[in-house]
MARBA-545705 format. One record per residue (C-alpha): y, x, z. Coordinates in steps of 0.2 Angstrom, whole numbers, padded with zeros to 4 digits. Layout:
// residues N
@y:Y x:X z:Z
...
***
This chain:
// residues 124
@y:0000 x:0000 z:0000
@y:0011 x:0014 z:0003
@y:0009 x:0020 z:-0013
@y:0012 x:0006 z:-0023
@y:0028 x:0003 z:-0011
@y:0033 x:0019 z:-0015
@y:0033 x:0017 z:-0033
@y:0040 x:-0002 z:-0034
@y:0054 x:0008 z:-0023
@y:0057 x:0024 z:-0031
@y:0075 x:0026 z:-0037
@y:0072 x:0026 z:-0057
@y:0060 x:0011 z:-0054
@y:0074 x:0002 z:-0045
@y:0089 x:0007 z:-0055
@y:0080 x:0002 z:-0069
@y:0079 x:-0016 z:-0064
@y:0095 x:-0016 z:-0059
@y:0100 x:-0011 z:-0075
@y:0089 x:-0023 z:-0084
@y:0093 x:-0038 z:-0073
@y:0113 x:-0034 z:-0078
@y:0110 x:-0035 z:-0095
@y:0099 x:-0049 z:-0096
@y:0112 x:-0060 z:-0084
@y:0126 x:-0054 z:-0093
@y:0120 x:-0060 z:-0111
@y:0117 x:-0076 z:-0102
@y:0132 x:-0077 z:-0096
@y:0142 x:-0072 z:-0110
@y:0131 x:-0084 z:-0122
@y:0135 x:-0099 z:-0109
@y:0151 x:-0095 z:-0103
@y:0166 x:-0106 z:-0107
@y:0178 x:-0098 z:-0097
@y:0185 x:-0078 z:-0093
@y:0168 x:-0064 z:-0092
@y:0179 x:-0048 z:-0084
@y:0175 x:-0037 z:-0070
@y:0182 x:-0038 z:-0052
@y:0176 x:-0021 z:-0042
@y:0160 x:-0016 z:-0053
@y:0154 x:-0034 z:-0053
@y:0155 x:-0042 z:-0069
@y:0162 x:-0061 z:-0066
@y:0156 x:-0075 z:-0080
@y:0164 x:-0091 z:-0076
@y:0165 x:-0109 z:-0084
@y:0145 x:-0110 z:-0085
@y:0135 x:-0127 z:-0085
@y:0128 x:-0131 z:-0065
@y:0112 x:-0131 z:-0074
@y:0113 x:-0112 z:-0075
@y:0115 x:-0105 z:-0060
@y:0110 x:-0110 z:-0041
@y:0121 x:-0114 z:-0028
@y:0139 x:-0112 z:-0029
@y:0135 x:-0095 z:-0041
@y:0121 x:-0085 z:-0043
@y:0123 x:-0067 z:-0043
@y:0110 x:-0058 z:-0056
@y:0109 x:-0039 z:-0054
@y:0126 x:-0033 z:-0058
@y:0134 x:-0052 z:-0064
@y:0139 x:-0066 z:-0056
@y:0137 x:-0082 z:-0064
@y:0147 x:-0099 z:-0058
@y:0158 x:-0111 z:-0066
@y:0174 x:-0109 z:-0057
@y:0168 x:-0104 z:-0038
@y:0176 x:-0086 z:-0041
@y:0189 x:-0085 z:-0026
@y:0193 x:-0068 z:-0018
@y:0181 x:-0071 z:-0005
@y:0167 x:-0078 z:-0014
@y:0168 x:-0062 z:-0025
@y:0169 x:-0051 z:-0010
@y:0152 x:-0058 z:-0004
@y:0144 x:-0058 z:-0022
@y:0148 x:-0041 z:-0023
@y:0137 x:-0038 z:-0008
@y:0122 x:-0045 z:-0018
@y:0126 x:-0034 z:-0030
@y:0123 x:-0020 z:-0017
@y:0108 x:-0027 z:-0012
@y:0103 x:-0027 z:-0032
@y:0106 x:-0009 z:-0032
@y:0096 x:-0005 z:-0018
@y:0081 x:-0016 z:-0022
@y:0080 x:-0019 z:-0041
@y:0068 x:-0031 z:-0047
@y:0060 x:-0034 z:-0029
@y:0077 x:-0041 z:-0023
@y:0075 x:-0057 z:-0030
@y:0055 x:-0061 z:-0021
@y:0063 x:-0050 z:-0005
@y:0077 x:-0065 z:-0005
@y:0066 x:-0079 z:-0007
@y:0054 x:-0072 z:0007
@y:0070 x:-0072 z:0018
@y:0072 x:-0091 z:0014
@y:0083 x:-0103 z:0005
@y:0091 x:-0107 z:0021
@y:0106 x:-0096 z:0021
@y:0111 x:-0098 z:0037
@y:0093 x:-0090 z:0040
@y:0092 x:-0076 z:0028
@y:0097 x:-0059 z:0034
@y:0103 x:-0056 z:0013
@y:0115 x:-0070 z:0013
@y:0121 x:-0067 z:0032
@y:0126 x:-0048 z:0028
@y:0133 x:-0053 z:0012
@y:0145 x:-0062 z:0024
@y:0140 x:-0082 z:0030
@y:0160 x:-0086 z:0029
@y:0164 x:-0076 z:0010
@y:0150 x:-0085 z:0003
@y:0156 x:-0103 z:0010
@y:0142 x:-0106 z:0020
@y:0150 x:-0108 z:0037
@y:0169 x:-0112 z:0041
@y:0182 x:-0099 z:0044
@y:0185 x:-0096 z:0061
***
């Protein structure tokens, strides 16, 4: 097990699904997207997608954030987290979030990506 861990972690292995999960999200977006695709701090941002497209308020896709028009400041701030997690996991990152749970208030990735940011909880 430690082996297989180790490869499924190893830093070209990982870089390599980041890289592909960017690309792949980021011609969805750009094929779907009826509003601005730019970049806010290394995340790539496509707005104006159908719901039917992404989860939630946004989904955030290796290095792209997808959402119709829930791109505030904040929001972006805890989408770039995700991002970061991307990076760090690659293509494990997306069955290590769902073995964390949809619940956000429960999963540990939503919770450092920031619980408030991501408009799960009320600002204090």
């Amino acid at each position: 097990m430690d082996r297989v861990r180790a490869i499924l972690f190893a830093p070209l292995v990982v870089r390599a699904g980041y890289l592909y999960a960017t690309a792949v999200a980021l011609t969805w977006g750009a094929l779907l997207s009826t509003g601005r695709v730019r970049r806010v701090d290394g995340l790539f941002v496509c707005t104006g997608l159908p719901s039917w497209a992404f989860r939630r308020g946004g989904t955030c896709v290796g290095g792209v954030y997808l959402t119709d028009h829930n791109d505030s400041v904040a929001v972006l701030r805890h989408e770039g987290v995700h991002r970061r997690q991307w990076q760090a996991y690659g293509m494990m990152f997306p069955l290590m979030y769902a073995l964390a749970g949809q619940d956000p208030l429960h999963n540990h990735f939503e919770i450092e990506a920031g619980l408030e940011d991501g408009g799960y909880v009320r600002r204090r």
